[in-house]
C-alpha positions as CSV (number, residue, x, y, z in Angstrom):
1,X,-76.1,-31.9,-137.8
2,X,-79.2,-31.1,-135.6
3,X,-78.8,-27.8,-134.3
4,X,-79.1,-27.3,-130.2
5,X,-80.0,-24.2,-128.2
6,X,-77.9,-22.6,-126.4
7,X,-77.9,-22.1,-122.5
8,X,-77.9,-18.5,-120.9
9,X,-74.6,-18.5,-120.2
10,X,-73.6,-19.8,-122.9
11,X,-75.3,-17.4,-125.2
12,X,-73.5,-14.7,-122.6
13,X,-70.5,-16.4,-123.6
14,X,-70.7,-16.3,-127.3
15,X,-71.7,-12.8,-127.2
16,X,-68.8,-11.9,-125.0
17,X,-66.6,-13.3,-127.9
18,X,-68.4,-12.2,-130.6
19,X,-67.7,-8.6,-128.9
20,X,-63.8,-9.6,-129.1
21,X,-63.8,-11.0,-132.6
22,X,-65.4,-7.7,-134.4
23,X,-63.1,-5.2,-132.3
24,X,-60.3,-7.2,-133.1
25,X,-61.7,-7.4,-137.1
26,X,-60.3,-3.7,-137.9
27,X,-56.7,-4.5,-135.5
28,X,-56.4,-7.7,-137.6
29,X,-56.9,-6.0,-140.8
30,X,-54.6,-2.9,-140.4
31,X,-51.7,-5.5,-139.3
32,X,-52.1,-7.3,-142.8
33,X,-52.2,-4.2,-144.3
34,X,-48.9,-3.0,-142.3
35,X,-47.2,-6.2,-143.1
36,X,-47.9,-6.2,-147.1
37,X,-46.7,-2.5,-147.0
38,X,-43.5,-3.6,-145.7
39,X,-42.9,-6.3,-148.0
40,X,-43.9,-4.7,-151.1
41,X,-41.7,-1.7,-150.3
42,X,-38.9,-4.1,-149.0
43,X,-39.0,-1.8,-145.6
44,X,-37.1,-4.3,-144.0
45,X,-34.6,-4.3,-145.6
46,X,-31.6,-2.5,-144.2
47,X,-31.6,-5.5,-141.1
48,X,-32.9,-8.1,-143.1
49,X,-32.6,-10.3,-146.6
50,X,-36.1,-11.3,-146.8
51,X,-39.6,-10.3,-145.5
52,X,-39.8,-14.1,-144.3
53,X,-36.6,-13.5,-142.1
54,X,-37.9,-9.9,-140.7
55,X,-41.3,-11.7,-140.1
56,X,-39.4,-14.0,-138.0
57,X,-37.1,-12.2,-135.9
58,X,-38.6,-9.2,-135.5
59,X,-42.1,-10.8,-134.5
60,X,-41.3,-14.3,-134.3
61,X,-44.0,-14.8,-137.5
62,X,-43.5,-18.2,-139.9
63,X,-45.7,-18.6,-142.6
64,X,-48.0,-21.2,-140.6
């Protein structure tokens, strides 16, 4: 694959995402974090059977 530069606004672009993608690295990694807690701890279950079930009612979450 031969590499090609970029155009201004793309390189604008990219950084604007770039900006997204790192302030939403920490989000991303607490809501994992959140998510395991639950499970391991079986939070959910007083409303649910499974984590898979409170995944997808409560925040409409498959495994996909």
């Amino acid at each position: 694959m031969t590499a090609t530069a970029l155009t201004t606004t793309e390189k604008t672009r990219l950084e604007q995402l770039e900006v997204i993608i790192q302030s939403g690295l920490q989000t991303f990694v607490q809501v994992g974090i959140a998510l395991l807690t639950i499970k391991d701890e079986q939070l959910y279950r007083e409303k649910h059977e499974t984590f898979e079930n409170y995944c997808r009612v409560r925040w409409e979450m498959s495994r996909r």
